[in-house]
N, C-alpha and C positions, 0 to 999 in steps of 0.2 A: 504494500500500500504506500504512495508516495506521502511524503510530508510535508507537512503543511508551516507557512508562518505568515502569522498575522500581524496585528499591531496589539502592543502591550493595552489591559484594561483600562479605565479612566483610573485615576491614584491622586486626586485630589487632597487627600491630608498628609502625602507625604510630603517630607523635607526637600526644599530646593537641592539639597544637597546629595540626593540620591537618585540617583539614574539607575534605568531599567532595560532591559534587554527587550527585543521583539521575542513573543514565544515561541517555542518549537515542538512540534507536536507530532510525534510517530508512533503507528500502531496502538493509540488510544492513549500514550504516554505524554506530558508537556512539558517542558525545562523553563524555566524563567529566571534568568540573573540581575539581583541587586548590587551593586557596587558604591559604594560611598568613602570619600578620600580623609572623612572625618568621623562618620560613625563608628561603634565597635560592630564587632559579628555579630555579637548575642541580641545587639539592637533589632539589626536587621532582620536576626531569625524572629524577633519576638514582633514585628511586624503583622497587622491582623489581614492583611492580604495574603499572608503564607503561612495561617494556623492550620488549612486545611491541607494542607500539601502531605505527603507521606516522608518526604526526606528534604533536609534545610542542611545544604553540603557547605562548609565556609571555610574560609582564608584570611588571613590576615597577614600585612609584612608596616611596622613602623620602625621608621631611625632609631637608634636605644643609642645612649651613650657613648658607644665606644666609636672610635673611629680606623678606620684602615693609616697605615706609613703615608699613603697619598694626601690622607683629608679626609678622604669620603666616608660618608655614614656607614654604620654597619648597621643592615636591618634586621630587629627582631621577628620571628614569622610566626606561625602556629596554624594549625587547622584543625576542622572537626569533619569525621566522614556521614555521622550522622545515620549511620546504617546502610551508605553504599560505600563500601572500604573500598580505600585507594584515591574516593574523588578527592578530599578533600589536599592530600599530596599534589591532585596532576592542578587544583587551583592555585593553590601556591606556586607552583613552577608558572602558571600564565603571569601570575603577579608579578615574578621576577623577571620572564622575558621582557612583561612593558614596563617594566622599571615602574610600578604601582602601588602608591603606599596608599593604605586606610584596610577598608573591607570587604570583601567578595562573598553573597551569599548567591549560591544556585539549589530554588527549588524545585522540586520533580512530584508531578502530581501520577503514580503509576496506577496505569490504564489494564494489568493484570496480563501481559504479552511479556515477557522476557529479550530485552534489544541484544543483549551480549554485548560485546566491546567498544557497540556504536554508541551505547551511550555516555562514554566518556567525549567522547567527540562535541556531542549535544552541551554536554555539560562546559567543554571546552569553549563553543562558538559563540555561549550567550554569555559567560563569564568575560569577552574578549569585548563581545559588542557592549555591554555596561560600562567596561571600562573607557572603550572608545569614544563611548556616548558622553562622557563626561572630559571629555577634552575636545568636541563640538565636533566629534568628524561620527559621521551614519546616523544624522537624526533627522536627515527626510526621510518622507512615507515608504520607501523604496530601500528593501534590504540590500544590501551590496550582493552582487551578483558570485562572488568567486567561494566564498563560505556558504551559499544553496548550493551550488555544485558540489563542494566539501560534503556535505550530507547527504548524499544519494547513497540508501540502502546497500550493502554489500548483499550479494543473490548468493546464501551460500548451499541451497538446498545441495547442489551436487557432494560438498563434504558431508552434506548431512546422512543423503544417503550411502555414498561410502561407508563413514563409520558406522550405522547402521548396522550393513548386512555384515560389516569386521564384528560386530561386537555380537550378532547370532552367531557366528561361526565359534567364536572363542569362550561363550557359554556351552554348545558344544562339545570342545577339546577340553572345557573345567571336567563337564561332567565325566568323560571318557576318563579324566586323568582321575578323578576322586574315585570312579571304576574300581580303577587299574591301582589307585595307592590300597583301596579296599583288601584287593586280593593280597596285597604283599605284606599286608600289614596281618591279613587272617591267615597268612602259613605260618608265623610266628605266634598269633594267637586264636586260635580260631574262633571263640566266642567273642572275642575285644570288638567286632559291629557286627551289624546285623546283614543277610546271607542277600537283602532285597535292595542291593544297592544299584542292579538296573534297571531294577524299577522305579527308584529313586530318581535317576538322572533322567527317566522318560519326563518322569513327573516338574524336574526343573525344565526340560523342553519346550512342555507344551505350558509352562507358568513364563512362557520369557515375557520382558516387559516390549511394549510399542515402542521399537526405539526412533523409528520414522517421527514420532510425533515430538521427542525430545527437542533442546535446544540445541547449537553446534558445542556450544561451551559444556553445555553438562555432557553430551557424549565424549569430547575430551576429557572431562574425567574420572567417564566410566571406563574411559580405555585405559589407561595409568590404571585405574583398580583392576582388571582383569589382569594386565600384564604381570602386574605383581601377586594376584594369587594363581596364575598359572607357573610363575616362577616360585615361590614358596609350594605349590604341590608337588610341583619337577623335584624339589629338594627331600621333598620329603621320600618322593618315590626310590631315589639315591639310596637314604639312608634307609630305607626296610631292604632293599637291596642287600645291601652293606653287611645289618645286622643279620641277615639270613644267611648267606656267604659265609659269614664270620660261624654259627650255630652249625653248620655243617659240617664246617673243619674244625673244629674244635673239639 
């Protein structure tokens, strides 16, 4: 679904001193950045145009005391993720590339879609235009054209279904392998599981999850978990090995 930007609400009681982002709105989701060169964060989060919002991501960078050998300030920074980890880091870093002191709040109103990695970008593009906003450059009606382009949806269904049909395959080879650790572990003990372990493995078969309907992000890492318990069964399979070999000559 393409995204949409519009023009920020009406915000009549706020402070001349805060500037506002145009919203951006994908797959039911909206991002709207507050930037002010003189409020704090907490101000801005405590804003009653962004009580509804599900996450109030912010930044902050002021002059502190010290100075660099040169002169120049050394800025204090700080952020808050607010329940989306990591935004609040990539705001601080926009604050730093435009050399911007005061406060950066980006809220996100989630529309119940999962964007995966696009939506640090979203977060990045209105936290850039607030700040811009407030040094009098993007405040006609008319978004700058080269950050819409920036935001065109990445199509990744192709990896999607990739990992997909990797990740029924290697539910599969779990099950074969827990089989196979079954058997090697019941020559050494034969009561230690029970005798109905391909039936068992039918039964994770036909329980696998919809992975076509997952996100790209979460099948990356359900692949890292698979790899890693198909390699701790490999090991274990090793060691019944081992100790059986070992029981024979002995």
């Amino acid at each position: 679904m393409p995204q949409k930007r519009q023009r920020s609400p009406p915000v009549d009681e706020l402070k001349d001193s805060i500037f506002i982002s145009d919203p951006i709105e994908d797959r039911s989701s909206t991002f709207i950045a507050y930037y002010s060169p003189t409020e704090s964060a907490k101000s801005l989060q405590a804003l009653p145009q962004l009580k509804s919002a599900d996450h109030r991501m912010a930044a902050w960078r002021k002059p502190s005391a010290q100075k660099t050998i040169a002169g120049k300030s050394i800025f204090a920074t700080g952020s808050d993720d607010d329940g989306e980890k990591y935004a609040g880091k990539k705001l601080e870093k926009v604050m730093a590339e435009l050399d911007a002191g005061g406060a950066v709040v980006v809220a996100r109103w989630y529309g119940g879609i999962l964007l995966g990695p696009v939506r640090f970008t979203h977060i990045e593009n209105v936290a850039k235009q607030a700040i811009a906003r407030s040094r009098g450059v993007d405040t006609g009606a008319q978004p700058a054209k080269k950050p819409k382009q920036e935001l065109v949806p990445v199509d990744d269904s192709a990896d999607v279904q990739r990992l997909a049909k990797q990740l029924a395959d290697r539910d599969k080879s779990i099950a074969t392998l827990r089989q196979l650790l079954a058997e090697k572990q019941a020559e050494k003990l034969s009561d230690a599981l029970p005798t109905s372990s391909g039936a068992q493995a039918a039964t994770v078969a036909a329980q696998a999850p919809d992975y076509g309907a997952m996100s790209l992000t979460r099948l990356r890492q359900l692949e890292k978990a698979r790899d890693a318990t198909i390699s701790w069964t490999l090991r274990q399979i090793d060691a019944a090995e081992a100790s059986n070999v070992s029981n024979e000559t002995g």
